[in-house]
C-alpha positions as CSV (number, residue, x, y, z in Angstrom):
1,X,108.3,46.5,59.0
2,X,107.2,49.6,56.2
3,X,105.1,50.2,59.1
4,X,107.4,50.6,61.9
5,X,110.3,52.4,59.5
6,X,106.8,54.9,58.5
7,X,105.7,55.9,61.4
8,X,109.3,56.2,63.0
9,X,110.3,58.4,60.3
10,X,107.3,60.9,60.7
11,X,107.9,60.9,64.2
12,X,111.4,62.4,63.6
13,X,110.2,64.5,61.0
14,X,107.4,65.8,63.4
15,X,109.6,66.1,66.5
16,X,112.4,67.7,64.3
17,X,111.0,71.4,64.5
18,X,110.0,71.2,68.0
19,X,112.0,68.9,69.9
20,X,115.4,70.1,68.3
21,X,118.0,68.7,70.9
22,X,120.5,71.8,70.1
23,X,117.5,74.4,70.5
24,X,116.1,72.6,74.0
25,X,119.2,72.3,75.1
26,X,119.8,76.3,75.1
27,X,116.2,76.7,77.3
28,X,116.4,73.8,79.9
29,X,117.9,70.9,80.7
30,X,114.3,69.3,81.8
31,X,113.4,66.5,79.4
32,X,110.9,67.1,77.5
33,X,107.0,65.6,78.1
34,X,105.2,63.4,75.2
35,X,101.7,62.2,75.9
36,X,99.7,59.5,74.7
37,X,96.2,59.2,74.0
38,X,94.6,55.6,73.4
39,X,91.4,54.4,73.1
40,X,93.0,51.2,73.7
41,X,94.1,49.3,76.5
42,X,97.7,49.4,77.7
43,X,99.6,46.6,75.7
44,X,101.9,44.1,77.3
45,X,104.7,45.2,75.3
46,X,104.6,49.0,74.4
47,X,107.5,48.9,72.2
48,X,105.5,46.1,69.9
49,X,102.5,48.9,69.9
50,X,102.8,52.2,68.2
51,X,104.7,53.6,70.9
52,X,107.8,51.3,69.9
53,X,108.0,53.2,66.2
54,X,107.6,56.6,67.6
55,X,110.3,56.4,70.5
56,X,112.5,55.0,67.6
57,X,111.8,57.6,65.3
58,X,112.1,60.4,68.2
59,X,115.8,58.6,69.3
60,X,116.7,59.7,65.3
61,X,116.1,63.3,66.5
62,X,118.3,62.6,69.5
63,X,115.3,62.1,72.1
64,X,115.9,59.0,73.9
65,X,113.2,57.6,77.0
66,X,114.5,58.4,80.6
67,X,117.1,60.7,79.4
68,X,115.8,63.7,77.6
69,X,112.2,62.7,77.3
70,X,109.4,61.2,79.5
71,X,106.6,59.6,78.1
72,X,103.5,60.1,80.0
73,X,100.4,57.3,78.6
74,X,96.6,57.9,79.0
75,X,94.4,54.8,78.2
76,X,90.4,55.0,78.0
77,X,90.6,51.5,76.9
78,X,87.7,51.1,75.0
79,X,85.7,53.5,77.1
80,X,85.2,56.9,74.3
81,X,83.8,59.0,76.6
82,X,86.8,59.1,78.8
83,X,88.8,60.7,75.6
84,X,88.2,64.1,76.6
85,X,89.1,63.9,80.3
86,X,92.4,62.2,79.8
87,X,93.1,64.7,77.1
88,X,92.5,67.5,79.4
89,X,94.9,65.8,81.9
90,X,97.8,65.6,79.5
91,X,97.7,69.4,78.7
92,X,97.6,70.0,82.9
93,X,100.2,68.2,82.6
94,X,101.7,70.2,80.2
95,X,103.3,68.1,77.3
96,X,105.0,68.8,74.5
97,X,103.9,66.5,72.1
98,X,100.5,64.5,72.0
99,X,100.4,60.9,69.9
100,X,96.9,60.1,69.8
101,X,96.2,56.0,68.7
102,X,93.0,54.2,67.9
103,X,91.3,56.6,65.2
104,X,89.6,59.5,65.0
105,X,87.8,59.7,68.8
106,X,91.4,60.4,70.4
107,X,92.2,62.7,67.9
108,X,89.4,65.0,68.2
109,X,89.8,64.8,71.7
110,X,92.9,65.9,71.6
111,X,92.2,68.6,69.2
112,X,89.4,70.2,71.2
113,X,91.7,70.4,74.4
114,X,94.4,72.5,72.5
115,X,95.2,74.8,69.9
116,X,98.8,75.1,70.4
117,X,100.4,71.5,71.9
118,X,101.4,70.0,68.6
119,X,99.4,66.5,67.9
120,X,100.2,63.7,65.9
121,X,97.3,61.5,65.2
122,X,98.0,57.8,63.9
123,X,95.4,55.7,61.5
124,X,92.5,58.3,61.1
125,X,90.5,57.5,58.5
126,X,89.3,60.7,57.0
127,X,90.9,63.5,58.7
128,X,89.9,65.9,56.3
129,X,86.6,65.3,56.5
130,X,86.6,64.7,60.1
131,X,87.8,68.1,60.5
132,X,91.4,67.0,61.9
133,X,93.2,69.3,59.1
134,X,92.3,71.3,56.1
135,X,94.0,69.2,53.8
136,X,96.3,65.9,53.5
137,X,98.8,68.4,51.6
138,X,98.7,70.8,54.0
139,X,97.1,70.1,57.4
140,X,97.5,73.9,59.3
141,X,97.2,74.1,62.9
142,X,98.7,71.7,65.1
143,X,97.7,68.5,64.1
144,X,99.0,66.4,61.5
145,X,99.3,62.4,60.9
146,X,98.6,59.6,59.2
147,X,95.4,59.1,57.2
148,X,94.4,55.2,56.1
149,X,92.5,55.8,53.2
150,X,91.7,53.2,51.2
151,X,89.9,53.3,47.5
152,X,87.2,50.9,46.8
């Protein structure tokens, strides 16, 4: 439950700046457009996946599914080399947000196919060294996430 409560909470702290209900609300009344990117195959149950802590962390922020946000999902389940292809298609598509699941492959994939489309990255191991952000402290650009460092 730490988990789901975790990742909710950074979701709403992430979408806070950008996805600011009052502030969208002044621009357009078209919802706004999160991506995922998964290395994974589609679960039977999205909200018992990641997807279920982020939509409940967004819904904080005052983003709810079907009414002021759409959630668009790209799987390569278990197939890497389709990472970058779907990850083009969700910036044609032109998202707002990009949750990338399943590592470090759909992060990087995400990162090399914008500069500017904020990405949140869930369970990467090393994203420093990975090259993800400049530092856990401080990540810069338009990435930022979870990290599951462990000591040994």
């Amino acid at each position: 439950m730490r988990r789901r409560t975790l990742l909710g909470g950074s979701a709403a702290i992430l979408a806070s700046p950008i996805f600011s209900p009052d502030a969208f609300a002044e621009q357009s009344t078209k919802p706004r457009l999160v991506g995922y990117l998964s290395v994974f195959s589609p679960p039977a149950n999205l909200g018992e996946s990641v997807v279920g802590p982020v939509h409940q962390g967004l819904g904080e922020t005052g983003f709810v599914e079907g009414q002021n946000m759409v959630s668009e999902y790209r799987w390569a389940e278990g197939n890497y080399g389709r990472l970058p292809a779907l990850a083009a298609d969700l910036i044609t598509r032109k998202v707002d947000l990009i949750v990338t699941t399943g590592g470090t492959p759909p992060a990087l994939a995400a990162q090399k196919a914008t500069s500017t489309i904020p990405i949140l990255f869930i369970n990467v191991r090393d994203p420093v060294g990975a090259g993800l952000v400049a530092s856990l402290v401080r990540p810069g650009g338009n990435l930022t996430g979870f990290s599951s460092w462990a000591s040994s």
